[in-house]
C-alpha positions as CSV (number, residue, x, y, z in Angstrom):
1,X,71.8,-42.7,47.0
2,X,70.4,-45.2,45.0
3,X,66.7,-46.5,45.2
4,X,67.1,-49.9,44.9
5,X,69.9,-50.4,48.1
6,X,66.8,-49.4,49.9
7,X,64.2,-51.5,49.0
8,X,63.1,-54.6,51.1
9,X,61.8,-58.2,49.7
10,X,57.9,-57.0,50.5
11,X,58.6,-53.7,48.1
12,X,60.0,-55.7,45.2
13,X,56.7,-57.8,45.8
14,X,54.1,-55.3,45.6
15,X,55.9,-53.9,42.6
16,X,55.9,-57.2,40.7
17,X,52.1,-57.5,41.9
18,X,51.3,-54.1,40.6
19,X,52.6,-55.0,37.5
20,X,50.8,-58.0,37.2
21,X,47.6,-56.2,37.7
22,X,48.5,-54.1,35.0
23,X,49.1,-56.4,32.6
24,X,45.7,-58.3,33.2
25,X,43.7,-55.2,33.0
26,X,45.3,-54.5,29.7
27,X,44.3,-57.9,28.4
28,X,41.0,-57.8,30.0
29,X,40.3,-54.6,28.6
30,X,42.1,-56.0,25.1
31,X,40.3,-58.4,24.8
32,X,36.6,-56.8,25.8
33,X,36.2,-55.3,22.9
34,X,35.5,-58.0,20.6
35,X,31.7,-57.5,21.9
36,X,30.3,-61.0,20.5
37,X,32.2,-64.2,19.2
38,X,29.5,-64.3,17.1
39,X,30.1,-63.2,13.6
40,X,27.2,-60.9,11.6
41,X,25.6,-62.8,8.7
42,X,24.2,-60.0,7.2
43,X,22.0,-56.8,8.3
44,X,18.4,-57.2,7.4
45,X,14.4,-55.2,8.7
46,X,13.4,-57.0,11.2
47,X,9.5,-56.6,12.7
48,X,8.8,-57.8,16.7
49,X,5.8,-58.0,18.3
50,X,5.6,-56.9,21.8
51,X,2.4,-58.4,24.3
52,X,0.9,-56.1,26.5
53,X,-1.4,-57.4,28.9
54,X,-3.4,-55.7,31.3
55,X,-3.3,-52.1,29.8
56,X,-6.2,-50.3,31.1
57,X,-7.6,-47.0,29.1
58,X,-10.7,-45.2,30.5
59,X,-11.2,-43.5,27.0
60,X,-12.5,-45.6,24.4
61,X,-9.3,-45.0,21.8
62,X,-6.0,-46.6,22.6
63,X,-3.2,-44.2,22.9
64,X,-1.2,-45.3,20.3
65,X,-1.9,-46.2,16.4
66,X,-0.5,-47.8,13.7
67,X,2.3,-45.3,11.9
68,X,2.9,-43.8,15.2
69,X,6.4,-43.3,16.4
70,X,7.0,-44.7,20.2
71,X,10.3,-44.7,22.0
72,X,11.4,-48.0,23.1
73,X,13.5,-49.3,26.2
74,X,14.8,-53.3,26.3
75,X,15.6,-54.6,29.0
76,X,15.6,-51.8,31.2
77,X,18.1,-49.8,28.6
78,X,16.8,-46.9,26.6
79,X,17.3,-47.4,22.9
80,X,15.4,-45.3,20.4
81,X,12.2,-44.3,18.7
82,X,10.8,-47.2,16.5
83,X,7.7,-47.2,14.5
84,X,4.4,-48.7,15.1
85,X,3.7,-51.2,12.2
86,X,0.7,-52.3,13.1
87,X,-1.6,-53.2,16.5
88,X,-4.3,-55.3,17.7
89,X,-6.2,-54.4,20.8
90,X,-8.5,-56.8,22.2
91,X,-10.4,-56.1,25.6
92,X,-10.2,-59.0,28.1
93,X,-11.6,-61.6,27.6
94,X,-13.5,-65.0,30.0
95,X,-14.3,-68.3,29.5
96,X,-18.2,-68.4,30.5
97,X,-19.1,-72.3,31.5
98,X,-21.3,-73.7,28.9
99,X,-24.3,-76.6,28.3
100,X,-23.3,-77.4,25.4
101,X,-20.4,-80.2,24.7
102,X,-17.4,-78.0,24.3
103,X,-17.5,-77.1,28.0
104,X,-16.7,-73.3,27.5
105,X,-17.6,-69.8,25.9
106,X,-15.5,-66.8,25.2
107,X,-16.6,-64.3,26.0
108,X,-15.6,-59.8,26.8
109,X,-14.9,-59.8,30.5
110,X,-17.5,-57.4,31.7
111,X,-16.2,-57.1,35.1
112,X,-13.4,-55.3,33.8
113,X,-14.5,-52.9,31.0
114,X,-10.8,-50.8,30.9
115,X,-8.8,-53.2,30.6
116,X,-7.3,-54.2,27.2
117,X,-4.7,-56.8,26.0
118,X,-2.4,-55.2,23.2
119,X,0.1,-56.3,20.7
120,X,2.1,-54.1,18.8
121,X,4.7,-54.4,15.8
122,X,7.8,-52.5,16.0
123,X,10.0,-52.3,12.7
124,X,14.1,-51.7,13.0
125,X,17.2,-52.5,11.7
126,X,19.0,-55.3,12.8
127,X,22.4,-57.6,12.3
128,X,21.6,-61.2,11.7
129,X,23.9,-63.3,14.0
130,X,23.8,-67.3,14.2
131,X,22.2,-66.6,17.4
132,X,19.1,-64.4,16.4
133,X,18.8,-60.9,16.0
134,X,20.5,-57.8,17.3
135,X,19.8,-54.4,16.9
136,X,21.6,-51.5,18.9
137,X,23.6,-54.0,21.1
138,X,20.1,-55.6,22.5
139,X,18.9,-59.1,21.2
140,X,15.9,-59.5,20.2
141,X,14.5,-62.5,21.2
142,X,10.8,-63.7,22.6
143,X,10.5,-62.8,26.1
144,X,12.8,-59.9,26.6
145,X,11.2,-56.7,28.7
146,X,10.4,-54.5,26.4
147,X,9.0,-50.9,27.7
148,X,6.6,-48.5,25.0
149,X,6.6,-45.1,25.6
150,X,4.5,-41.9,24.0
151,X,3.7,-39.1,24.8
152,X,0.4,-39.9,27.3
153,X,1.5,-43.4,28.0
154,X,4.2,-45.9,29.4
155,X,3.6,-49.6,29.1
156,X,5.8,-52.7,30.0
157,X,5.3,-55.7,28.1
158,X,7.2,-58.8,26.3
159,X,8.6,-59.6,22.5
160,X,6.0,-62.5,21.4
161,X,7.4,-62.5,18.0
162,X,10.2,-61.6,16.1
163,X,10.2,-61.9,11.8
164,X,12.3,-60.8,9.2
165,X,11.1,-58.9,6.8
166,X,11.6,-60.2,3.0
167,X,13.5,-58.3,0.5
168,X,10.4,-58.2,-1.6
169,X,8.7,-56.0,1.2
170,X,11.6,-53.8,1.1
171,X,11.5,-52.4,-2.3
């Protein structure tokens, strides 16, 4: 008996089709790993700040410090431990209408004596692309989520800054 004396028109059809399928996958699959178009200039340091509004702290230190280690999740992705370069913690601040001709006065928000505005600098490693930044697959860019976690804490906030550090600062 041979197989192909019994085959009907719709068989030979959802063969070829299979086949088909196959072949795309393949090529999709191919052709997915070439990750970005984009070709690597070179890998530098890079330093990003990250905004963090709203953070409230009933203890009068702030959980994290400069030289701390903090692990770090972009966009919803876990990524890795960076450390902290440097932070400035402000508490909240108002504008308090004023007499005199500028109209306005900062001043500390009493009405909310927990709650501090933070900005951290992270420091990685990172491969320069003509489209900014990119280190572990995530690009680094101003406004990306960007999630800080310690020990005691976990904070969501936003890259407000991203700089490349110079050679100089390196060595």
């Amino acid at each position: 008996m041979n197989i192909f004396k019994k085959l009907k028109l719709t068989d030979y059809i959802i063969i070829i089709g299979i086949i088909i399928l196959i072949a795309v996958g393949g090529f999709v699959i191919f052709k997915k790993k070439n990750f970005s178009n984009l070709p690597i200039e070179k890998e530098v340091t890079i330093q990003f700040e990250v905004f963090f509004r709203g953070v409230t702290i009933s203890d009068t230190v702030a959980p994290f410090k400069a030289g701390d280690d903090a692990f770090i999740t972009i966009r919803n992705v876990p990524y890795t431990k960076l450390k902290i370069v440097a932070l400035d913690g402000r508490p909240r601040i108002t504008l308090i209408p004023s007499d005199n001709e500028k109209g306005y006065v900062i001043a500390e928000d009493v009405s909310t004596p927990n709650l501090y505005d933070f900005i951290i600098r992270l420091e990685d490693k990172a491969k320069k692309t003509p489209d900014g930044y990119v280190a572990g697959g995530n690009k680094i860019k101003m406004g990306i989520p960007v999630v800080i976690e310690g020990e005691k804490y976990k904070y969501s906030g936003t890259i407000s800054g991203v700089y490349e550090v110079e050679e100089t600062q390196n060595k």
